[in-house]
Each structure stands twice: as C-alpha cells, then as structure tokens.
C-alpha positions as CSV (number, residue, x, y, z in Angstrom):
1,X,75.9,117.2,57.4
2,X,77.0,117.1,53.1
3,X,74.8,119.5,51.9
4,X,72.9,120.1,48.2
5,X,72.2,123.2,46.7
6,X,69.1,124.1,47.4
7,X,68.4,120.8,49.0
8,X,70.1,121.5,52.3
9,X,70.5,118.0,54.1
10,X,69.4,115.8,51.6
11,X,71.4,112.9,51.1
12,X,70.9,110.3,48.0
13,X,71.0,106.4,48.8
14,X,73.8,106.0,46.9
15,X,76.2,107.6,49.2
16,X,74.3,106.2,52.2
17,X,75.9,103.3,54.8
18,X,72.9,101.3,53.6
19,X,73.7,101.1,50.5
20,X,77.3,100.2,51.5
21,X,76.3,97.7,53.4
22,X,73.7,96.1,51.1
23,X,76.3,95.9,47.9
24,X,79.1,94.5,50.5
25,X,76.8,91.9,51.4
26,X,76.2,91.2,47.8
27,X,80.1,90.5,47.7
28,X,80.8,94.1,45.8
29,X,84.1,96.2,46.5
30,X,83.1,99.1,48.1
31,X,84.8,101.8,49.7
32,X,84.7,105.3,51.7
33,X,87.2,107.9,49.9
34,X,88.3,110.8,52.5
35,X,88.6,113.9,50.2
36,X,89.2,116.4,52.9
37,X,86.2,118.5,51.3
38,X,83.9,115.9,51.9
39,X,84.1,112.2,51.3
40,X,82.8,109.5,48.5
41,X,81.3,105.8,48.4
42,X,83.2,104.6,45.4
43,X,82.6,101.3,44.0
44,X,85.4,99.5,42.4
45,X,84.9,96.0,39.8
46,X,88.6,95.3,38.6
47,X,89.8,98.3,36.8
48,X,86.6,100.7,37.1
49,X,85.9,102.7,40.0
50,X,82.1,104.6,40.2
51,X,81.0,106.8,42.2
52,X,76.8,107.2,42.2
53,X,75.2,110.1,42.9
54,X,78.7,111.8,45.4
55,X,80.6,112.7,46.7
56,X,78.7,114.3,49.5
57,X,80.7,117.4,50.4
58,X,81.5,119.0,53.4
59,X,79.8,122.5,54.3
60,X,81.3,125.3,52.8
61,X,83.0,123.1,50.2
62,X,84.0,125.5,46.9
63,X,83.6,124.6,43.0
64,X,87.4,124.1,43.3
65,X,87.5,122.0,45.8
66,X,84.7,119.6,44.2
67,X,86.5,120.0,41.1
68,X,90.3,118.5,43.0
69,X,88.3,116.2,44.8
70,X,86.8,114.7,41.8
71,X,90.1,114.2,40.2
72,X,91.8,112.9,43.4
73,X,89.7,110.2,43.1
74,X,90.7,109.5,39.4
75,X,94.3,108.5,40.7
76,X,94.8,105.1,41.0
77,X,95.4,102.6,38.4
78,X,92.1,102.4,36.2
79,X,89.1,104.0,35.3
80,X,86.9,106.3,37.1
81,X,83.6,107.4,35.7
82,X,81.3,109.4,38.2
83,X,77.6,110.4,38.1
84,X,77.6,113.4,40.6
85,X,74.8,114.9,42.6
86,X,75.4,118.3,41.4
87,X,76.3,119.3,37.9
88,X,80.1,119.9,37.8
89,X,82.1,121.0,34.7
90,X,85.8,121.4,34.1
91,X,89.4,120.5,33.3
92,X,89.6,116.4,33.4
93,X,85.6,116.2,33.8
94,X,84.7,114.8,30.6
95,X,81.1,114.8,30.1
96,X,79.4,111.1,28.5
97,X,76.0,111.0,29.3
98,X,73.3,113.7,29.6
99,X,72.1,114.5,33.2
100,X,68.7,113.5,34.6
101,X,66.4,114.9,36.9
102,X,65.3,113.2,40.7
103,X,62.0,114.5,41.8
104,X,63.0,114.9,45.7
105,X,60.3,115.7,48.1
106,X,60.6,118.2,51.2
107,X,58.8,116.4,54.2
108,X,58.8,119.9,56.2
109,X,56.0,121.5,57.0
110,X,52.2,121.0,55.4
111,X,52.3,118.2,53.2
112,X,48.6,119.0,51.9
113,X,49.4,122.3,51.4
114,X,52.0,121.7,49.2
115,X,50.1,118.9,47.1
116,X,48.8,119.9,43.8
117,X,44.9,120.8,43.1
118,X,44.0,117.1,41.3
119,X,46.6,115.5,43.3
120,X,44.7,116.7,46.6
121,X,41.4,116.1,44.9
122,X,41.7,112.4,44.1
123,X,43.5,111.5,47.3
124,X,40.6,113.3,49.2
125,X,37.8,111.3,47.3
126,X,39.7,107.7,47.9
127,X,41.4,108.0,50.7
128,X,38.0,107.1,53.0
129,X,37.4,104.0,51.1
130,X,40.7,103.0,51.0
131,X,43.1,101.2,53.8
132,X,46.9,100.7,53.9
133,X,49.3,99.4,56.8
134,X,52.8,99.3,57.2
135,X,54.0,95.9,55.8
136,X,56.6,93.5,57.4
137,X,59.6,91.1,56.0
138,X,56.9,89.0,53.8
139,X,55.7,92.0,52.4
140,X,59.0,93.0,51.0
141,X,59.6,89.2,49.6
142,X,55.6,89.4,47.8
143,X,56.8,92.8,46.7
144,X,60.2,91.9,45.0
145,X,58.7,88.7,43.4
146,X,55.6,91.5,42.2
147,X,57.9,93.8,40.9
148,X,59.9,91.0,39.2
149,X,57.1,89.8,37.3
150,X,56.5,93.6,36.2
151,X,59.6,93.9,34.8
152,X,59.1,90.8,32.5
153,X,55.5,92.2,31.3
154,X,57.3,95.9,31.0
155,X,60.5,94.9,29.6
156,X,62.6,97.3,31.9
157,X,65.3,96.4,34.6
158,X,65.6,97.5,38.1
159,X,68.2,96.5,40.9
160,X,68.5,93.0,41.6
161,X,66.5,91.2,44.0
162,X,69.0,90.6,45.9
163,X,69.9,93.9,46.7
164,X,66.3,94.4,47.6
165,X,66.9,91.3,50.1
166,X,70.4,92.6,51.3
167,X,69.7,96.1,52.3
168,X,69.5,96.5,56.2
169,X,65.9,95.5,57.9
170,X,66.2,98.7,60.0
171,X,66.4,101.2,57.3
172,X,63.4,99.3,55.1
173,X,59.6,101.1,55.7
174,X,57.0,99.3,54.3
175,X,53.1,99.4,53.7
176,X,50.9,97.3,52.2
177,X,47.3,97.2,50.7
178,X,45.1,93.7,50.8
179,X,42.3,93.1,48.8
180,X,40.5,89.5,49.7
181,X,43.1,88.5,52.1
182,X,45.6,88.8,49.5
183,X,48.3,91.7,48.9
184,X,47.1,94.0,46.2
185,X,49.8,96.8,46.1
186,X,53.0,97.8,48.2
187,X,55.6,100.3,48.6
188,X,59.3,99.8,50.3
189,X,61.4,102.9,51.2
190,X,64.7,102.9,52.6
191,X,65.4,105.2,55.0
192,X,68.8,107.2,55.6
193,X,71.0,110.1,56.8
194,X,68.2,111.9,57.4
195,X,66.3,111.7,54.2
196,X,64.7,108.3,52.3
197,X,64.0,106.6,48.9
198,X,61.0,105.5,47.4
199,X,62.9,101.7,46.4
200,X,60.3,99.7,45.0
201,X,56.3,99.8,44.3
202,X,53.9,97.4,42.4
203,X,49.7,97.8,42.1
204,X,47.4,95.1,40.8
205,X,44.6,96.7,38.1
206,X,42.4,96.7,41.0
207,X,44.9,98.7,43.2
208,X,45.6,101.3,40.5
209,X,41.9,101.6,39.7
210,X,40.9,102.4,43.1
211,X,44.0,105.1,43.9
212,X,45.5,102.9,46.2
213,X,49.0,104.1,45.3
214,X,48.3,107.7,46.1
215,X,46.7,106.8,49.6
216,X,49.5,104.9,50.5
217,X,52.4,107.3,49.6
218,X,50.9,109.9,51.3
219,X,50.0,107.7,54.2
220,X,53.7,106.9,53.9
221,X,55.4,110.5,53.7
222,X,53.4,111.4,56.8
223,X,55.0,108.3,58.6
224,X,58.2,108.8,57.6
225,X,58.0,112.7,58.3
226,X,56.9,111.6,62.2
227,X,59.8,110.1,62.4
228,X,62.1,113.0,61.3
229,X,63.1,112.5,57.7
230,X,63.3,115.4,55.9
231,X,63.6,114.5,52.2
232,X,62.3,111.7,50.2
233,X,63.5,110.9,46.7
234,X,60.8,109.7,44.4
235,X,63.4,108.6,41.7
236,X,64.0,109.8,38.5
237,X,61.5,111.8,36.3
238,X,61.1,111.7,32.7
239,X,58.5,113.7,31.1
240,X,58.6,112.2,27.2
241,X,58.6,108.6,28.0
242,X,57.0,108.3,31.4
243,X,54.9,111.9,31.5
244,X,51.9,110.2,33.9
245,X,54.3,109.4,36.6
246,X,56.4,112.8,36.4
247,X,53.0,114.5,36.9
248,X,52.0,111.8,40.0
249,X,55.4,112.4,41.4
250,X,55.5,116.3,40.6
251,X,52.0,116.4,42.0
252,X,53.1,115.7,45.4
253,X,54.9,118.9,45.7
254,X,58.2,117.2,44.9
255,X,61.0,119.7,43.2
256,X,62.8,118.7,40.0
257,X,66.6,118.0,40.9
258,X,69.0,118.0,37.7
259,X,72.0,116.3,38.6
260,X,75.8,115.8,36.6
261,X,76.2,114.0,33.7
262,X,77.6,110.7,33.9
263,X,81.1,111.7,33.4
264,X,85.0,110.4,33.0
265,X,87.3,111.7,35.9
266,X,90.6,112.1,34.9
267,X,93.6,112.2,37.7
C-alpha cells in the first residue's frame, strides 16, 4: 500500500480507481503511469498532462526516486504541471502555486476521545434530539441539486454535477436528515483504497441551527470506521477565509496535512 508521511495508508481520491472511473465516464483522458517507485493517475486534455494529489509511491520509495519519477512523467510531448501529495522540491520542479493544507481524519481508535472539548460538548447536547440515516440514490440527486443552488447564493464552484452523478454507486456513502417529510441536510462520501472523502454536504438554516451537521458526520465516521476505513479527508482548510469550518473540521480530531505546491515538471 502507497504510503504518506505520517499518514501511513492514506490514499487521496484523486489517485483512487473511482475517480478514474468517474472522469472516464465523463469522456476525460485518463491514465495509470507505472514509475517503478510507485505509479500515478495522470489526466491528459490535448497538450497538458496533471497529475492531482500523486503519485502514490511504493514503500520504501526515496526523495530521489520521487524526484526521477516526477520528471519521467514530464517526457512526452506537452505540458505537465503536478499538485503532489507531499511537498517535493528540486531540479525541474518549478514551484507556481503555494501549497495548501487537507484536514485528514484518523478513523483508528476512540473517535470521542479524540474530539475536541466544544466539539464533544455540542454534539453531546444535540445528538438526542437529533436523527440521521444513511441516504440512497435520490438523496445524492436532492443533494447535488442543494449544493448547486449554494454555490449560486455563495458564488464559489465545486466539481460538476456530473461528476457527482458518474462516480461509482458502490463507493458513494450517504446520510440524510428530514425535517417535515422533506430533506433538510445531507452528506455524500466516497469511499476508497482504504480511506474516504467527505464529497459533498448542504444544511437548510433549520439544519445548521439545530447541529444537524455535526450529528451526522460523526454518525458517519463511526459507519465508515465499522467498515474498515482508516482515514477520511475532510477537504481543504483555510483558516483566513473560512476560520469556522477549519475549527469544525480541526475539532474532530482531524490533523492538518500540507501538501506540494502546484508545480511545473520538467522532463
């Protein structure tokens, strides 16, 4: 298994055979790169190649060997600009964009324990008042056409519906809460390699009011930890513009995980 530093296991979306399969049924050009050290999911769109969040490397896999492995994927006839899981610096790695930070959430062990004091609290003092259940395939399709309608009120951007729609049934988890027969909040999480990712989420005012959102990620960690996923990514975290969900996703006992900068790879 590709492992992280520190993160032993973990594996992000992006390099995931959902993922693959989601963007090929969206008609993209993807493709596995075998880099002896490990391997990469590299999407290609006429003369750029990416690669998201990889490669994942083999065990035992030195900086000098991420380093070749990088460029090896920079020779072929266009561009290749990378955003890697792990910062990487050297000769051909020219740096574009700052790195961010994924809050990523170990699903070992005690998740109470590990919950912060007011996160504890206010799940403790909801959670008997409120009640959440896995969704199904309508609650994904109320959810995307939720989430859509956010992102016009919010003026921000997210993956495509379709996406949403094409990524495999199997791998989607998903809860829901109603509120007069209708739904009020919902969560969908991908599951893969081992780990998951929190992939969309939407609350009415009542919802958000009554702590709904809380309730049901927790509900949903547990779930997902019963089934034997170790890590969950709760996305990126950004504590100037968005400080009150970095502290709900921080709160959950989730570690801060910096990643590269969005880079050029030269061959």
């Amino acid at each position: 298994m590709p492992e992280c530093i520190g993160f032993e296991g973990f594996v992000p979306l992006q390099q995931s055979e959902a993922y693959a399969a989601a963007l090929q049924a969206m008609g993209a050009r993807v493709r596995w790169h075998d880099l002896d050290c490990g391997r990469a999911l590299v999407v290609e769109r006429g003369r750029l190649r990416s690669v998201f969040r990889g490669p994942l490397w083999a065990p035992g896999a030195t900086e000098a060997d991420k380093h070749q492995g990088f460029r090896r994927l920079a020779r072929w006839m266009g561009v290749t600009v990378a955003v890697p899981e792990d910062p990487i610096a050297g000769l051909g790695l020219v740096p574009l964009v700052t790195p961010v930070h994924q809050a990523v959430w170990s699903l070992e062990g005690d998740l109470r324990a590990g919950l912060a004091g007011k996160w504890r609290n206010r799940l403790v003092a909801v959670e008997g008042k409120v009640r959440v259940r896995p969704g199904d395939a309508g609650t994904l399709a109320r959810l995307i056409a939720a989430e859509a309608a956010q992102q016009r009120e919010r003026r921000y951007r997210s993956l495509p519906a379709a996406f949403s729609m094409a990524l495999p049934t199997g791998a989607m988890r998903l809860w829901e809460w109603r509120q007069g027969g209708e739904m009020g909040a919902a969560m969908a999480f991908v599951v893969h390699d081992g780990s998951a990712t929190y992939h969309l989420g939407w609350a009415s005012k009542a919802a958000r009011a009554a702590g709904v959102h809380g309730v049901m990620l927790a509900r949903a960690a547990e779930a997902l930890a019963a089934e034997g996923v170790r890590w969950l990514d709760l996305g990126s975290v950004d504590t100037e513009a968005a400080p009150g969900l970095a502290r709900f996703k921080l709160g959950t006992g989730a570690r801060l995980k910096r990643l590269g900068a969005t880079m050029l790879v030269l061959p």
